[in-house]
N, C-alpha and C positions, 0 to 999 in steps of 0.2 A: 766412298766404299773402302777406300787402303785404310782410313781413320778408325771407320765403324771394323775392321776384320786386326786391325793391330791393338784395340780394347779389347776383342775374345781372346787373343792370345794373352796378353796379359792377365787378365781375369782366368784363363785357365794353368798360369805358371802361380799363380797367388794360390789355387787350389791346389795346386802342387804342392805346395811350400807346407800349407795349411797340412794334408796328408802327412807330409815324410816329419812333419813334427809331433804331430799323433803318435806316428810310428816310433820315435824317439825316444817318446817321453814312455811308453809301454814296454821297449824293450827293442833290440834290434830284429828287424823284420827279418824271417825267414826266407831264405835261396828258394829261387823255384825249380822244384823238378827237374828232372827229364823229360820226364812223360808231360810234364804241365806244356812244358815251352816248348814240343812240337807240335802242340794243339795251333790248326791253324788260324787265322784271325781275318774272317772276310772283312774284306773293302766297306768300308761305309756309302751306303746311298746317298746319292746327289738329293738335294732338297726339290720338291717338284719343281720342273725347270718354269711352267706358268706362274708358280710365285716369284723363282727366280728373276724371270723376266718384267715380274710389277714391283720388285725391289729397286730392279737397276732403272726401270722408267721412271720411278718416283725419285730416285737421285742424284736424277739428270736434268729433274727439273729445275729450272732457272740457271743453268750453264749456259755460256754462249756455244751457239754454233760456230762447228770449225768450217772456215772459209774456204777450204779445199773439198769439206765434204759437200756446201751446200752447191758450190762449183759445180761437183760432179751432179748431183741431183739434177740442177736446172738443166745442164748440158743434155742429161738424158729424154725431158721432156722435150726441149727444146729439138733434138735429133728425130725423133719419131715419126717414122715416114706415115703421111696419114693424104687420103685423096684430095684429087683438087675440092670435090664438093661436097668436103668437109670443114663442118663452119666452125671456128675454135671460140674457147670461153673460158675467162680466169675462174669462172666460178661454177658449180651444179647449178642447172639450167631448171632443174626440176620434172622435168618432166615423161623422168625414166623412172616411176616408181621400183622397178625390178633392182635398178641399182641397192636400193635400202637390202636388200636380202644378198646382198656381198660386200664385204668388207677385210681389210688387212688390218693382220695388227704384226708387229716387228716382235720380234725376239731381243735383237740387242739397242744398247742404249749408252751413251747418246750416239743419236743420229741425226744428218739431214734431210730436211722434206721437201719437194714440190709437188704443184700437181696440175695438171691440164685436162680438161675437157673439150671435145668434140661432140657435133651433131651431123650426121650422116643418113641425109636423106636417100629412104628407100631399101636400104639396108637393113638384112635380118640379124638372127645372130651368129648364125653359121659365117653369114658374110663379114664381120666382124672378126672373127677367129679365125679365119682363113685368110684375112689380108692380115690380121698382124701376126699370125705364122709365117707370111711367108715376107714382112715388111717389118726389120728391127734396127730398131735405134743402135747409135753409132758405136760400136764397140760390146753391141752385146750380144745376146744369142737367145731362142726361143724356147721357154719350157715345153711345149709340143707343135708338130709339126704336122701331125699326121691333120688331116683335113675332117670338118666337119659336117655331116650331112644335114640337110634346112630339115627344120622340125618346127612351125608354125608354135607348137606347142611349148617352147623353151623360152622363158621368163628371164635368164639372163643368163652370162656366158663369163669366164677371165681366163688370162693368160698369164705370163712372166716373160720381161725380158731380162734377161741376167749377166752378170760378167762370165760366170759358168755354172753349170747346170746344180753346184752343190751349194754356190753361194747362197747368202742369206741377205745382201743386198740386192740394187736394180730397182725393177720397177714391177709392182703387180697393177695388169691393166684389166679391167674389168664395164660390162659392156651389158645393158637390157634396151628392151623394146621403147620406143616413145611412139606418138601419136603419128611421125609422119617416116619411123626411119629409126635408127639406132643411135643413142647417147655412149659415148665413150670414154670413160674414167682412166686415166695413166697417174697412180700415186708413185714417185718416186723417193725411193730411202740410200741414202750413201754414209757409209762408215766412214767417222774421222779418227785422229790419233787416238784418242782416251774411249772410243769404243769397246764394251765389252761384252762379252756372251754367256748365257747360260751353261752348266754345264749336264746334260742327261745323264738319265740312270744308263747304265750299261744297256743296250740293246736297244736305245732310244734311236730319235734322229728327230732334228728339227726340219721342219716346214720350209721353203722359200717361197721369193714372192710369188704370186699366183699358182703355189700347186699348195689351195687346202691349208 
């Protein structure tokens, strides 16, 4: 990225150069106003921050992961207080279709990944959301808190566990029905040194995990 933004500055002091020789060779360019040069000059718009965001994922592909970030990822899965008769799984078990109908995507890039799976017999989804409100891995803190009421009706549910409530790391955990009880998803993301962020338009605000 510092490569690809130090060839636009370049390419835009060449079109500079190219300019003020124009101007040269016609004549010395005219002083601006008074009146010109209190006209004010808004801020340029941020590029939409979801291309921004598929910029910096695509040139972060094939970096290594920094060893501190993927440390903290694991650490977070790893800490997750989850019941005793909850049965864990390195991989999607399959059998929480609802899952397909929530997913995270990160905003900054690079970053590190883990992820953990649970199957929790018996359990709805409310009971899902309501134990990991009130059950957070070590270090971090719950996108909400407030309890949910059981709704037979509700095809899947997520949360956040977060360093704090504005970060854009942590872990978004997310949670649907299965045949016998509730599947539970914890993807965790952690920023390392060369992580970096989109930046929005004015009045924006980015997403963390598990809120949306």
């Amino acid at each position: 990225m510092r490569q690809r933004a130090s060839l636009i500055v370049v390419a835009a002091l060449r079109c500079v150069g190219v300019l003020a020789g124009c101007a040269a060779s016609g004549g010395a360019a005219p002083a601006p106003s008074e009146e010109a040069s209190a006209v004010p000059t808004a801020a340029p718009t941020p590029p939409d921050v979801f291309a921004q965001a598929a910029a910096l994922e695509a040139a972060a592909e094939g970096l290594p992961v920094d060893p501190a970030a993927q440390s903290r990822a694991d650490g977070w899965i790893d800490s997750l207080p989850m019941p005793e008769e909850a049965v864990a799984s390195g991989d999607d078990p399959g059998t929480a279709p609802g899952l397909d109908a929530v997913s995270t995507d990160w905003w900054r890039a690079p970053m590190a990944f883990a992820d953990g799976y649970w199957a929790v017999e018996g359990w709805t989804v409310a009971d899902a959301h309501n134990w990991l409100a009130a059950n957070v891995a070590d270090g971090l803190v719950a996108t909400s808190t407030m309890p949910m009421e059981h709704d037979p009706a509700l095809t899947h549910g997520s949360i956040g566990h977060v360093p704090d409530l504005a970060s854009l790391e942590g872990m978004a955990i997310e949670f649907a029905p299965s045949e016998d009880g509730i599947v539970v998803h914890a993807h965790a993301g952690a920023f390392g040194e060369a992580t970096a962020c989109p930046t929005p338009a004015p009045g924006e605000g980015l997403g963390g995990p598990g809120q949306g």
